[in-house]
C-alpha positions in Angstrom: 0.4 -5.7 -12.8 -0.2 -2.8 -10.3 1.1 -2.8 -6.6 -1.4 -1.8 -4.0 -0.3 0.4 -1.4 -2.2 1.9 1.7 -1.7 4.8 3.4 -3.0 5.8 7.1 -2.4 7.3 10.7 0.2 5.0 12.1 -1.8 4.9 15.0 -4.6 3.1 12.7 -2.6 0.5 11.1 -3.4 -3.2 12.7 -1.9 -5.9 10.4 1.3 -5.7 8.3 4.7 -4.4 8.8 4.8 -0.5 7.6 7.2 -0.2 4.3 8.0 3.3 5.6 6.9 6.1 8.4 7.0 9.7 7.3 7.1 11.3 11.2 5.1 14.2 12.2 6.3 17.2 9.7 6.6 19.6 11.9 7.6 17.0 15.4 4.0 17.9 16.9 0.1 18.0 15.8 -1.3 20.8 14.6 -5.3 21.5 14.7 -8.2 19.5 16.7 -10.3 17.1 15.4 -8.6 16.6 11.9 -4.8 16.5 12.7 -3.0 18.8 10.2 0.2 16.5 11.0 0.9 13.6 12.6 2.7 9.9 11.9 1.8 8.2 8.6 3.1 4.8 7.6 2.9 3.2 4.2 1.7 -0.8 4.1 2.0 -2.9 0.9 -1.4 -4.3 0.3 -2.7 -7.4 -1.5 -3.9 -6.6 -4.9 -7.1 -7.0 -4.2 -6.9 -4.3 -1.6 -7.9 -1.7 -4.4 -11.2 -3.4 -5.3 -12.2 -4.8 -1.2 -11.3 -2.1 1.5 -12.0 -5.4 4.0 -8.9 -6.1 2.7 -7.5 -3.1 4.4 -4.7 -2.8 7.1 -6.6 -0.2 9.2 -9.9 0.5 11.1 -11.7 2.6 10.5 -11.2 2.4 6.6 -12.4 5.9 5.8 -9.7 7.4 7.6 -6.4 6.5 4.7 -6.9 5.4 1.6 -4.5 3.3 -0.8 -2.9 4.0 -4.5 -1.9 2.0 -7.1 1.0 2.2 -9.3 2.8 0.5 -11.9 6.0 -1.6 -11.2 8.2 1.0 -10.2 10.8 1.2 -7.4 9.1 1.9 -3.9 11.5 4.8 -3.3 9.8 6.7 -6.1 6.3 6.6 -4.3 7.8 6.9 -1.1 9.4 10.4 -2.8 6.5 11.5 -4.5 4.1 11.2 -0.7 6.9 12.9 0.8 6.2 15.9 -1.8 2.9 15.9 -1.3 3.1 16.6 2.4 3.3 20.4 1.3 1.1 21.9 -1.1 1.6 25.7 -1.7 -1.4 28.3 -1.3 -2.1 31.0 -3.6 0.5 32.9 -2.6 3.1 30.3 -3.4 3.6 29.1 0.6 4.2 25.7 1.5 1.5 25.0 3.5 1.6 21.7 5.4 -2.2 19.6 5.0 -3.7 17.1 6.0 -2.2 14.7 3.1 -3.4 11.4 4.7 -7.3 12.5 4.9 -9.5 11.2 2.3 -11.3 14.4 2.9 -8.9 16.4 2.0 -7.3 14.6 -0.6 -10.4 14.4 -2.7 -11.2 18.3 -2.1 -7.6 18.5 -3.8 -8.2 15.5 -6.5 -11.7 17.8 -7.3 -10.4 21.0 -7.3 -6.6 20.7 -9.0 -6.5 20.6 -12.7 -4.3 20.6 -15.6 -0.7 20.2 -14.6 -1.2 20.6 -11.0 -3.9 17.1 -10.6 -0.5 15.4 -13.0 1.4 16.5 -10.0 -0.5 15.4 -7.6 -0.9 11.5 -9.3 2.7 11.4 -10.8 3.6 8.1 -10.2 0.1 7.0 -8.7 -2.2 5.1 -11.2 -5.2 5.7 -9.2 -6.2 6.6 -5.4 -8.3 4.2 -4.1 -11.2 5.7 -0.9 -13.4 3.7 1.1 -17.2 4.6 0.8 -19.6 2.7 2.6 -19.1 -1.8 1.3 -17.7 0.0 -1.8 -14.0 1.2 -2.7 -14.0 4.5 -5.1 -11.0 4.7 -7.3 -10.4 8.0 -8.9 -7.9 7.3 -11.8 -6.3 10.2 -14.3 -7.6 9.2 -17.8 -5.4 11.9 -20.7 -5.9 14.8 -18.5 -9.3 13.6 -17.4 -10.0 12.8 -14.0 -11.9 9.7 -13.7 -14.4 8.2 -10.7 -15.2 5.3 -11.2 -17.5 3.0 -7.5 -16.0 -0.7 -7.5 -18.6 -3.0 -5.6 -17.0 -5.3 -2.8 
């Protein structure tokens, strides 16, 4: 049995106590209309969350998205998101991103491959993004990435 999690501008998040807040990285927001940093909190989810984004904690649903994983203690998730606040650049930087926009994660779930898309799950059985009535899950199969459209 998986546990649903969603992830979201704290600002965004209507229903549900929030498991954890990972504060602004750098104390401030960075860039205009797409903050490069800003509060996120983390909200357990029903189950069904990852097949019915109505199910979801926040309006509107195509800014967050929510992840599965296996039964594993929350403080490994809550680790591994607090990881992938950074990515590094070509040069080997940490660069800060905009880790909580769907956007950007799936430019980064398309692009990454090998060992760096393993990095990017690890603990995280699948990322879950809303589009349209439909919830798109985008699930690491061997070392194959996976999209696969769930109807509401």
């Amino acid at each position: 049995m998986q546990s649903v999690y969603g992830v979201a501008p704290s600002d965004l998040i209507s229903q549900g106590p929030a498991l954890v807040e990972f504060p602004a990285f750098l104390g401030r927001t960075v860039g205009g209309a797409i903050p490069i940093d800003c509060n996120v909190s983390v909200v357990k989810l029903a189950d069904a969350g990852l097949i019915n984004n109505k199910l979801w904690a926040w309006k509107p649903v195509e800014r967050g998205y929510v992840v599965s994983v296996n039964p594993i203690p929350f403080s490994l998730l809550k680790n591994h998101l607090r990881r992938m606040r950074q990515l590094q650049d070509e040069l080997g930087c940490n660069r800060v991103w905009p880790w909580f926009d769907p956007r950007y994660l799936k430019i980064a779930l398309n692009t990454l491959n090998g060992s760096d898309l393993s990095n990017l799950f690890g603990p995280i059985q699948s990322f879950g993004f809303a589009v349209g009535e439909q919830v798109e899950l985008y699930v690491m199969q061997g070392d194959q990435l996976q999209i696969k459209q769930v109807p509401a």
